[in-house]
Each structure stands twice: as structure tokens, then as C-alpha cells.
N, C-alpha and C positions, 0 to 999 in steps of 0.2 A: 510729398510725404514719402517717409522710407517703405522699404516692403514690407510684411509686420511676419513674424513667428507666432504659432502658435503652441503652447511647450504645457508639457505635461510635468507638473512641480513637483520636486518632490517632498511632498508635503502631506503626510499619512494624517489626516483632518480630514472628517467626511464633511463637511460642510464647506472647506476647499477643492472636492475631488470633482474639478472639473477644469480644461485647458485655460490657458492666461494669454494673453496678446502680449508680444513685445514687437518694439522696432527693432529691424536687423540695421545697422551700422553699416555702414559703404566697405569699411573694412573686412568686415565675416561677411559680407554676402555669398562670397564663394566656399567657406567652408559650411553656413551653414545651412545644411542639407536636412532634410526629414530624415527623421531615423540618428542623427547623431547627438552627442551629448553636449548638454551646456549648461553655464551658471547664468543667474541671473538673481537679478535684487528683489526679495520678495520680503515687506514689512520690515526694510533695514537691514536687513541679513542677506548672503550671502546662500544658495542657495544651488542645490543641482537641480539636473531634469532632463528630458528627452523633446528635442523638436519633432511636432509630430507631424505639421505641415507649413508652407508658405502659402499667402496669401497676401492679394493686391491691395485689401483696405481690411478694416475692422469694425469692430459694429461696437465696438468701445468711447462713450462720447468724449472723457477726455483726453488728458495724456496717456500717451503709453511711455514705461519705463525701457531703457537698451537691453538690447541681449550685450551681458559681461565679459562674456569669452566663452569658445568653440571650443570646450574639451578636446575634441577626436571629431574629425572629419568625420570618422567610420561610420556610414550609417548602420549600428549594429539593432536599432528595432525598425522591423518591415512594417510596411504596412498592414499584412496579413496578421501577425504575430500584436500589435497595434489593439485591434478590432479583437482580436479574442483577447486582448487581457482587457479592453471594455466590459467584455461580456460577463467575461467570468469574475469582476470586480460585482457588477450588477447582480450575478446569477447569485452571491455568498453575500449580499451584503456586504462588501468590504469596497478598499477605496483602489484606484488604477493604480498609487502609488506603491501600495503594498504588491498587488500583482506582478508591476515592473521590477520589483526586487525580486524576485521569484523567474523572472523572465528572462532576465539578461543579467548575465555575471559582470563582475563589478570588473573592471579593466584593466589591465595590466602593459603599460607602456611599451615594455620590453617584447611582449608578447605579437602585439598590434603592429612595431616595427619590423621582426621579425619575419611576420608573414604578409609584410607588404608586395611578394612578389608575384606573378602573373602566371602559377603553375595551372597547365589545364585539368579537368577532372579527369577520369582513370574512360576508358571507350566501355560504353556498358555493355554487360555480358550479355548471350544469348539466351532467349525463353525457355525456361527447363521443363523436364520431362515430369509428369506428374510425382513420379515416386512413391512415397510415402505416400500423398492426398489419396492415389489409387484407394486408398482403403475405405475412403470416406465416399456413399455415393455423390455429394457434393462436391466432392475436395477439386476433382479434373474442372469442372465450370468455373469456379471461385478462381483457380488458376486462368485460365481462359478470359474472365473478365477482368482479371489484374492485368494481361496481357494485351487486354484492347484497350486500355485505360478506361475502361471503366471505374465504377465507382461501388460496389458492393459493401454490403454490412452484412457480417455473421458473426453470429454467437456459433463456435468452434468449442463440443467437448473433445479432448484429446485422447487416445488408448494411451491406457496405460505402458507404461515402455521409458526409454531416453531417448526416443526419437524426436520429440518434439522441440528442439531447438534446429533440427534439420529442415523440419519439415516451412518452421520459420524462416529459416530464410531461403528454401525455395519461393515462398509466398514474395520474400522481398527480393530476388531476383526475378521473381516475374515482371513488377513493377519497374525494376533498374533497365530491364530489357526492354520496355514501353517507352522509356526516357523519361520517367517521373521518378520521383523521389522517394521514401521509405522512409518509417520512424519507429523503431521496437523501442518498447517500454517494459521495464521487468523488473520484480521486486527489490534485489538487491545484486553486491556485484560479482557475488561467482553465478548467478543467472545473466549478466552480462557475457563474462568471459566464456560459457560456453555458447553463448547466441553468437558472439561475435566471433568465435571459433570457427561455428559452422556458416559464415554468412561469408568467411574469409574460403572457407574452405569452396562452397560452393558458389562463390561469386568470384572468387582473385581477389588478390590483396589491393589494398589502394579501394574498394569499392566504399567504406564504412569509415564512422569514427566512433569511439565509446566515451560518452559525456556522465563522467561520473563524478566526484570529490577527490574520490582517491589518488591523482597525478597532481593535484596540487592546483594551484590560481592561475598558474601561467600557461600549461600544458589546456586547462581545460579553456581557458578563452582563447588558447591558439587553434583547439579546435574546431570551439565555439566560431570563430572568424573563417575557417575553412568550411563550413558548414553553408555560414549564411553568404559567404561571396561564392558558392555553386562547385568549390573544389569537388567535395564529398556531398553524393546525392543517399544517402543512408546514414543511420544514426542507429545506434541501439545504447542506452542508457538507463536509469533509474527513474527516480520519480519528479526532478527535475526537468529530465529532456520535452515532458509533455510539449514544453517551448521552444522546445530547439527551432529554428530558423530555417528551415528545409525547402529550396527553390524545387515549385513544382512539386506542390507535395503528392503523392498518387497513393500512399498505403498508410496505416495505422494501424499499428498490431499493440495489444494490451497482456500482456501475461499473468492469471491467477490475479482476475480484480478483486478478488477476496481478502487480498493479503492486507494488514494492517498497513504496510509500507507506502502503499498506494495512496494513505491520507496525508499530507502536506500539514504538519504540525506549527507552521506558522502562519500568521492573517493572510489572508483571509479563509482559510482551510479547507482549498480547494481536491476533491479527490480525482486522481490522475484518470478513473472512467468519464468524469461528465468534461472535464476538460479536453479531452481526445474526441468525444463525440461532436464536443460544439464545432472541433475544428474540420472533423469530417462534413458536417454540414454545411461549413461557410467557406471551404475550400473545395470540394468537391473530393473527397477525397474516400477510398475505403476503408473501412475499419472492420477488424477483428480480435472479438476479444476471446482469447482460447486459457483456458486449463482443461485441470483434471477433473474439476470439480464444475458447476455453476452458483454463481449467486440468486439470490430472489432477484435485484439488480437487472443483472445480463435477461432472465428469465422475462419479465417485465418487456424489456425489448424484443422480446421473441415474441410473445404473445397479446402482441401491439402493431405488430408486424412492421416494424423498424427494421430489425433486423433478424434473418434469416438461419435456422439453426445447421450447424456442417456436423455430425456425429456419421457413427458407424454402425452398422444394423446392430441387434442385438447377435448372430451369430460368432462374427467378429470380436464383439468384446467381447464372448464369453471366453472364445478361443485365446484373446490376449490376458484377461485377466487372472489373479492369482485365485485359488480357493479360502474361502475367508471363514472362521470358523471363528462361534461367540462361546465365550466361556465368563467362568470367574464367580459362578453361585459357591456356597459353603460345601455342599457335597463335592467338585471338584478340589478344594482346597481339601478336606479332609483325607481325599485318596492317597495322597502321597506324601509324607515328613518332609523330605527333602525338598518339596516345589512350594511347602507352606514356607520353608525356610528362605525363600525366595521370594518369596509374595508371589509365585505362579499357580495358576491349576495343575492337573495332572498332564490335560490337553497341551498346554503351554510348555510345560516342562518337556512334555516327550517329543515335540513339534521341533523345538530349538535342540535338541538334542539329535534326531537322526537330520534336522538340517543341519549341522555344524560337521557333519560327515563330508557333506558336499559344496561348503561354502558358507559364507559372511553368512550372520543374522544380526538383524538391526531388530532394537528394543526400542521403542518409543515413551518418552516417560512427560507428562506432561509439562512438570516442575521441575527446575534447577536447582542448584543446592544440595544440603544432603538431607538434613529436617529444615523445612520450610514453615512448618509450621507445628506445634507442639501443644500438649495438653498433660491437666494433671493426670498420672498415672493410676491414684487411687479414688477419686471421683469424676474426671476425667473433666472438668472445668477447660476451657482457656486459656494457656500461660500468657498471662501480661505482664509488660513492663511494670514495675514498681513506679518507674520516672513519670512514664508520657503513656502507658496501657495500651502500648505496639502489643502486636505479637513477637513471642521469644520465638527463637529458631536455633537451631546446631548449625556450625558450620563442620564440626568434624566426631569421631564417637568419640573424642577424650578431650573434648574441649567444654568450656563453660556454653551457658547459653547466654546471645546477644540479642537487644530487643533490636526488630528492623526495621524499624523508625528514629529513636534514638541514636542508638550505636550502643547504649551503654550494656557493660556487661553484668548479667542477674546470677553472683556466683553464690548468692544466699539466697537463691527464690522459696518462698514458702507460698502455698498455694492461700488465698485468701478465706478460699470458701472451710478447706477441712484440714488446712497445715500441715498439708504433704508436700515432702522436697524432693520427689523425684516426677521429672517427665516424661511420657509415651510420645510415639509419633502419631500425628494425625494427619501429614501425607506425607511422602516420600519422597526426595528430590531423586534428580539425577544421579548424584557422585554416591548416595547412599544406595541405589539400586545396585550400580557396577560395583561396590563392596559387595552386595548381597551375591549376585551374578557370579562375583570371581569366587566366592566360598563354592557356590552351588557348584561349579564348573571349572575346578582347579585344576586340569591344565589347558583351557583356551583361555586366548589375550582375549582381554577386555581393553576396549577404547572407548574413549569420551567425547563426544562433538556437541558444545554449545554452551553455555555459560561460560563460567571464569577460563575454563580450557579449551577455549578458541574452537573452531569450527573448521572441521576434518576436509579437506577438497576431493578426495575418492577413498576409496575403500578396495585394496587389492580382492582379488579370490582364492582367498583362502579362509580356514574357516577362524574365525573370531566374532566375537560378540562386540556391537557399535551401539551404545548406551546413546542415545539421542534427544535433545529437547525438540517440541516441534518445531521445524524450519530450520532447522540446523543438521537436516538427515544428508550426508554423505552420497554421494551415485557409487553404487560397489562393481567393478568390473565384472560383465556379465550379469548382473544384477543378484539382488539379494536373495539365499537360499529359503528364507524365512523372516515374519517378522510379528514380534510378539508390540500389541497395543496396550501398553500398560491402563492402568488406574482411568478408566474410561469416564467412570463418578466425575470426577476433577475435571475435564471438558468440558460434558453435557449439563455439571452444577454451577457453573456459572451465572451471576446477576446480571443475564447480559440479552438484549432480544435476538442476538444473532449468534447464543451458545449453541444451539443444537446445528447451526448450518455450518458455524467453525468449527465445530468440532468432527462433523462430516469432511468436510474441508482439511482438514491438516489429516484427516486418518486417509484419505485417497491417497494424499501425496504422500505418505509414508509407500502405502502400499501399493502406489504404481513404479515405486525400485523395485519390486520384486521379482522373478521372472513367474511367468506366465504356472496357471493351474495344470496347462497339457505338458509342462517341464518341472513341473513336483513346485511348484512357489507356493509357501501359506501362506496366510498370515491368520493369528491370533487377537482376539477383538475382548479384552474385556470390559464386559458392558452387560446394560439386561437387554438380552435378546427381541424383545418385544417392542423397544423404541424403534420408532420411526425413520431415525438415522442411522442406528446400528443396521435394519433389513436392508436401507438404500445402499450401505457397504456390502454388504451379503451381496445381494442383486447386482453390483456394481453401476445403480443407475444414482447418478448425480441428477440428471435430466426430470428423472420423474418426482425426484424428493422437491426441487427447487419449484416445479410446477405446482406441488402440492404446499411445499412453506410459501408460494405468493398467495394460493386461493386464500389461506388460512388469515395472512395478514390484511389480505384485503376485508374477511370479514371483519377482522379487530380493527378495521382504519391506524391499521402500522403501518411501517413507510416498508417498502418504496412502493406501495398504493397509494399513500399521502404524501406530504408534504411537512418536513420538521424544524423549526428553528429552537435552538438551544441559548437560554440568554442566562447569563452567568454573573454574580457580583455582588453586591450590597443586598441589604432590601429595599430600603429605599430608590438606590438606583435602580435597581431594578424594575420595579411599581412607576418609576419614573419615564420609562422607555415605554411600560406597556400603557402608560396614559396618553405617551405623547403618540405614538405610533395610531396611523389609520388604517386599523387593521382590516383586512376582508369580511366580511358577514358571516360569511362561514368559519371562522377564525373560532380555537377553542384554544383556550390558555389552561392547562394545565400549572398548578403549583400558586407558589413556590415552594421550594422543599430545601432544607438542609444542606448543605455539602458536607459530607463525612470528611473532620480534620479542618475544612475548609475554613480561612481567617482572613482581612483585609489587613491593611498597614496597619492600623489602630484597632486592630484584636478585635474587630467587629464580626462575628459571621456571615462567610458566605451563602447563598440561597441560587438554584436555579431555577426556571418555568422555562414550560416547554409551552410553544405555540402552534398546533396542527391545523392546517388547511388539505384540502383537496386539491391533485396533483395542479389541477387549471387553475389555483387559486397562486400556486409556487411562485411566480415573477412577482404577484401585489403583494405578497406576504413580507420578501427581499426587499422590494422598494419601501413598503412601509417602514419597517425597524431601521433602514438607511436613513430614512429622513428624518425619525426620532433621535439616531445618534448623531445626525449633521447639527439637530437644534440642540442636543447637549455640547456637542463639541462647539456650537458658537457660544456657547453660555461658559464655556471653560470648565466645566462638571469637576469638579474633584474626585469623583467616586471614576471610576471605568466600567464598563461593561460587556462582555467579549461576547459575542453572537458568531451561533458556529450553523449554518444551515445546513441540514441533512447531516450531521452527524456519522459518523461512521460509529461514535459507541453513544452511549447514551446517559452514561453515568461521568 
């Protein structure tokens, strides 16, 4: 009998997601290697897939089918890499094959040829000196244990500052100095280029490679291939790399797990947190997840004692951080014409004023655009579409209003309710504030970073005003003299269970550019002083809010206390998964309910249910809704039904 392959199909059917036996052919025996790619015949067709082991017999009682042909020798999935897209196939309910799309880039001939040659990896650098960590009293041991190869977990908040891409990769030359490996992960890619700036800087060149989109198919599986054949023992990349191939993996750094970016918007929608964690655990490896801010999440692990918290006393941060001052009631706004002309208080107005004496201020405005959103002027209704009953929006002050949903433009809108044709704003984008900005403040430049005007890479020092959406805020040299938190409502009002914690979250990271309170840095918080998130920015404690938003979910049995599966589709299909599924006892099915807009092919509505379990209940919750969609997908279902576990939103 031939030797037989065991090959992971690719074939996104949960009711196929599990390996196939074939014969290997006298011919491939020698290229076909575990970990490389191959065709093979599956129900007639013609078929890719991944070898994932050999094996001397099979437990298959009749025939087995040939393996077709040996793509690429290269074995480009490890077996490491293998074993957690099992898990994380298991962990989301979804199938290995979806994961392995997600895990290894598709291949590129030329690229593969290219870097067929024998170069060695770069001599690792020597164990650095604490630095920055000094500040943290943890920071020196966390180094010390990266440095023995050890295995450490810490939830890391960061001071406020631009140090924190240094301080990263000292963390990851500790590791390169041990002779283990290094993986940074980070929202998007000017968080790349300055991680890998400072990782170049403090490690030498040749230490690192950056696995993003941006270099194109062929650069990034030539790097991809330098990674997993041991050239390069560091990676720093986006929300892909979670997989990078990393021989001897020794560190795992996570940056701002808060950020939406983090969520992998295709099957099985794994979030780059629990995916780093599994790996830490099944590799031995440490992990650290640092921002500015903390999640409930990261918290959860802290107070689990998973992982271990690294912060800086509270004298330290008071010392780094800026002074934060809440405004934006009606007596503020009455004080002064000029700053109602603006949409500022008095506070706001005079802050950005004697700081633009001494440098940049950065505005943070929540929304892009200019009118995002509009209402009648004389009863103050709604504006809807006429066509589809979008909401209408300005793209400019002399232009028509366009509905944004449609497209179409409402150049005769009459209000339904009291047939008035004129509109007010009911928020403010971006491009309309830096109008408002440049009247109030007619001779500083005003600049735009984020929407349709692309997103600013620094901010000299001098003084100009940097209109910002969040996550699109600029690092301004020497850091920002001031900075005004617009329209705070629009954050904290969001339909969202994790509005008050992002919106804590994007106001840190505005306000950790600032410089420090002991070197004059404000910022301006408009908001009502009395919420829970606004004092945790006052305080500057991320740490105490996130401790306080777990207790609070835990009473509500919100996640991350619980456990959530999100099942999305028909109604029927839907009713159809939760019949067939053998759910846990504790299992509470919330819904269905509506989807706003939501249609199937045949104009049918969408509906989703939520199914909550307790966190012990999270692997039988997975496995159950898996085996439901494996007996629809054998039954050839017509309807689909997308199952998003743990959800990052919830709508």
C-alpha cells in the first residue's frame, strides 16, 4: 500500500471540515511534505488544500483517491500554526478551511523562487537596558523574564507619551536576545511603521519584517517565506500576522485590543486578542497586551489572574499626564459669541487659544463629513430620503443635500411632517468644524486628518489647529500643545454595549499626544462631567474604569462575563439552527429581532438571536451551532446563516 496524506480540503462546508486520506504516488513522495500545498480530487473536482501529515496506513476502509500534484514543495503551514487554526476554527465556530485563508497567503511563484536561497538570519542583538520599562514597577522583571525565556502574560497600561512603540521593542529585543522569536501586532500601518522604526532602531536592521497588504502579493509572501524558513525571527504587522509562522516563538505583543481593527471581518471572525492568547498558550510563549487605555477584555484577564497587570504608580502618571478639564453646559456656551460660533465653551475657546501660542492643537471631532446628519429646521423632524428614508446629509455649505443610503440627491426636500424646506445640523462632521475653526481663528492653518482627506503621518510644532476623526489623530512633534474633545454626546450615545468604554478609549488616545500637565498640555473634554468615563479621563485611570465596567457586566451577564453567539439570516433559517443545535442547559436564546434595512436574496427579512451561556459553557455553545450548520450544510440549506461568536459589536 502507498503511504497515505492526510490533507486539509479546501472546502469551506462545515460538515466537510475535517482531514481526507489520500495515497501519495511514488512520484510526490518526495515533495509531498506536511505543511505544503496540493490538489487533489474531491466529489469530481479538482480541488486545493494543505498536507498536513503522512502516515503509514489509514483507518479508511475503502479506496483512497491520489494526491493530483504537489503545488510547492514549501512547507508554508507548521505544524504550530496547523493546531491553532484547529482551534480557532473550533473556538468561532467556523470551518479549518476558512481559517487557513486567513493563515497563509495565497502564493506567489515568483516570489517562492526568489527567495529559494540559503541566507542566514541577522546574529541577535544583545539584552537591553530597561529604559522606559524603568518607569513601570514591573516593567524591569517582565524584561528579565523575556530575557530568560520565560513565558510571562501582562496586561501593560502605557503613560501617556510617544514612547510606547520604544518601549515595544525593547520588550522584543529582549526576546531576540534569548534566541526566541517576537510577534507585534498593531491596529493599522502607520502603527506598523513606527513599531518597526523603533524595533529597527533598537535592534539593527535585518532583525524584523512588516506583514501588512500594503507591498503587494509578492513582497508580502516573500516575506511571509523569510519568516517561516527562520531568516527573520520578529514580525510586526496588522491583524493578519496573528499567523505569521514565527520559528521559536518567545513574545506576543498586542497593541490597543480595543480598536475595531482587531476584529477579522471575514469567517470565521476571529479577534486578533483570543487568537494571540491561544497561541501563547500552546506555544509557550508571552504575551502582552498594552495601550492607553484597557478593555473589560484585557481586565477579565487580570482579575482571573491569567495575566498580570505592568502600570505605573499613580504618581508617575499624574506627572505624565495632561490636565483634562470637562466643559460644554449652556452657561459655558453663552459666555462668549465667538466660541458659540464655533460650537466651543468659553473654557475650550481660551485653552486653544493661549495653546496655539505655543504649538499644534489637535480637535477631535467624532464624525466625518461636514453635516452627517440633518433635521427639519422648523420642527426639527428627521431629514429622510424621499426614495429609501436614509438620512439626508451636506457634503458641503452650498451644496444640495444627498441621502446616504441611496446616493440620490433631495434638491426639493420638503419636510413631511410641517413642509418646511430648510435643514439644521444635528451633528457636525469634521470638514464642517475646520470651516467653523478657520472663521473663529483666521490666521492659524487649519488641517484635516481622516476621512475623504486622508490621514496626516505627524504634525510639525508650530501652532495650527489638526481637525481629527478618531483614530486618525497625527503624533505632532514634541507633542500637542492642547486638545479640545469635541461633541462627547455622539460617543457616549451610541446603541452600542461598549459605547462608554470606546469612547473612553479613543479620548485617551487623543489625549495621550499631548504633552504632559507639568509642561502646560490640556485638554478639553466636552461631555457631562458626572459620567463615569468622562472622571476616568479626568483621573487618568483607564485601569479603575475597566475594573468597574467588568463588575457592572458581570452583574448584567454581558460578555466578556459570559459568553455570546450572534446568528444572523432568515427566520426560518434561523429557528432552524436553533432547533437543530444541542445547546448547553444554561443556554438563553435571546430574539429574534429585526435587522435594520436587513433583506435576503428574495427580499425576505433578516432577523438575528443572540444565544448566551456562561464563560464554562463557551467551547459547548461553539461546538453545538457547528454541528447544526454541518447538518444544514449536508442538507444543501438554501437560506445561509452567519454565526459570529463573541462579537466585537453587537448590532
Amino acid at each position: 500500500m502507498l503511504p497515505v496524506a492526510r490533507v486539509a480540503v479546501d472546502l469551506p462546508l462545515a460538515h466537510l471540515d475535517r482531514p481526507f486520506d489520500y495515497e501519495v504516488p511514488a512520484t510526490l513522495d518526495a515533495d509531498a511534505v506536511p505543511g505544503s500545498r496540493v490538489r487533489v480530487r474531491f466529489a469530481g473536482q479538482l480541488v486545493g488544500g494543505f498536507l498536513l501529515e503522512r502516515a503509514a496506513a489509514t483507518e479508511h476502509p475503502g479506496r483512497l483517491a491520489r494526491l493530483e500534484r504537489v503545488v510547492s514543495a514549501e512547507p508554508v503551514l507548521s505544524p504550530a500554526i496547523a493546531r491553532l487554526a484547529r482551534d480557532v476554527a473550533d473556538r468561532y465556530a467556523g470551518t479549518l478551511a476558512d481559517v487557513l485563508r486567513l493563515a497563509v497567503p495565497p502564493r506567489h511563484a515568483a516570489a517562492e523562487s526568489a527567495s529559494a536561497g540559503s541566507a542566514e538570519p541577522a546574529l541577535p542583538p544583545t539584552p537591553p537596558e530597561p529604559g522606559g520599562w524603568a518607569r513601570y514597577p514591573r516593567g524591569p522583571a517582565l524584561l528579565r523574564a523575556l530575557g530568560a525565556g520565560a513565558a510571562p502574560r501582562a496586561v501593560w497600561t502605557a503613560l501617556p507619551g510617544p514612547e510606547w512603540p520604544a518601549l515595544v521593542a525593547t520588550a522584543v529585543r529582549a526576546a531576540l536576545a534569548a534566541g526566541r522569536g517576537a510577534l507585534v501586532v498593531v491596529p493599522d500601518h502607520r502603527d506598523v511603521a513606527r513599531v518597526g522604526a523603533a524595533v529597527t532602531a533598537a535592534c539593527g536592521p535585518g532583525q524584523h519584517v512588516e506583514l501588512t497588504a500594503e507591498p503587494g502579493p509578492r513582497v508580502r509572501y516573500r516575506r511571509f517565506l523569510d519568516v517561516r524558513r527562520g531568516r527573520v525571527r520578529a514580525v510586526v504587522g496588522t491583524r493578519a500576522a496573528v499567523f505569521a509562522p514565527v520559528v521559536d516563538l518567545g513574545l506576543l505583543v498586542l497593541w490597543d485590543d480595543g480598536d475595531d481593527l482587531h476584529a477579522e471581518p471575514h469567517a470565521p471572525y476571529p479577534h486578533a486578542r483570543e487568537v494571540l492568547a491561544l497561541r501563547s498558550h500552546h506555544e509557550g510563549a508571552a504575551l502582552l497586551l498594552g495601550g492607553v487605555g484597557r478593555t473589560a477584555e484585557a481586565q477579565l484577564l487580570v482579575a482571573s489572574g491569567w495575566a498580570q497587570p505592568v502600570e505605573a504608580t499613580r504618581a508617575v502618571t499624574r506627572a505624565a499626564a495632561p490636565r483634562v478639564l470637562v466643559a460644554g453646559g449652556d452657561a459655558d456656551l453663552a459666555r462668549d459669541p465667538a466660541a458659540r460660533t464655533a460650537r466651543l465653551p468659553s473654557v475650550a475657546f481660551e485653552t486653544a487659544r493661549t495653546a496655539l501660542a505655543d504649538g499644534p492643537v489637535l480637535v477631535q471631532v467624532p464624525r466625518r463629513g461636514y453635516l452627517p446628519a440633518t433635521a427639519c429646521a422648523t420642527c426639527h423632524a428627521p431629514a429622510r430620503c424621499p426614495a429609501c428614508a436614509g438620512p439626508l446629509t451636506l457634503a458641503g455649505g452650498r451644496q444640495l443635500p444627498v441621502c446616504g443610503w441611496c446616493g440620490q440627491t433631495a434638491g426639493e426636500w420638503r419636510c413631511p411632517e410641517c413642509e418646511g424646506a430648510r435643514l439644521r445640523a444635528v451633528v457636525v462632521g469634521a470638514r464642517r468644524t475646520a470651516e467653523e475653526l478657520g472663521r473663529a481663528f483666521p490666521r492659524v492653518p487649519v488641517r484635516l486628518s481622516g476621512g475623504d482627506g486622508g490621514v496626516l503621518d505627524a504634525v510639525p510644532a508650530r501652532p495650527a489647529l489638526v481637525v481629527a476623526t478618531p483614530g486618525a489623530e497625527p503624533p505632532a512633534e514634541g507633542g500637542y500643545a492642547a486638545a479640545l474633545l469635541l461633541d462627547g454626546w455622539a460617543l457616549l450615545g451610541r446603541a452600542d454595549l461598549r459605547a462608554a468604554e470606546e469612547a473612553l478609549r479613543r479620548w485617551l488616545t487623543a489625549a495621550a499626544l499631548v504633552r504632559p500637565g507639568t509642561a502646560g498640555g490640556r485638554v478639553v473634554l466636552l461631555a457631562e462631567a458626572g459620567l463615569p468615563a468622562v472622571q476616568a479621563l479626568v483621573r487618568w485611570d483607564p485601569a479603575g474604569y475597566a475594573a468597574r465596567e467588568l463588575a457592572e457586566r458581570e452583574r448584567l451577564d454581558f460578555p466578556p462575563a459570559v459568553r455570546l453567539a450572534l446568528l444572523t439570516g432568515t427566520a426560518d433559517a434561523v429557528a432552524e439552527v436553533l432547533a437543530l443545535a444541542d445547546l448547553p442547559g444554561s443556554a438563553a436564546v435571546l430574539g429574534p429581532l429585526p435587522v435594520d434595512g436587513g433583506r435576503s436574496g428574495d427580499e425576505r427579512p433578516t432577523v438575528r438571536s443572540l444565544v448566551r451561556v456562561p464563560r464554562g459553557d463557551g467551547p459547548a455553545l461553539s461546538a453545538a451551532l457547528k454541528a447544526a450548520q454541518a447538518v444544514r450544510s449536508a442538507r444543501k440549506a438554501a437560506d445561509f446563516v452567519t454565526v459570529r461568536v463573541d462579537p466585537a459589536v453587537l448590532g
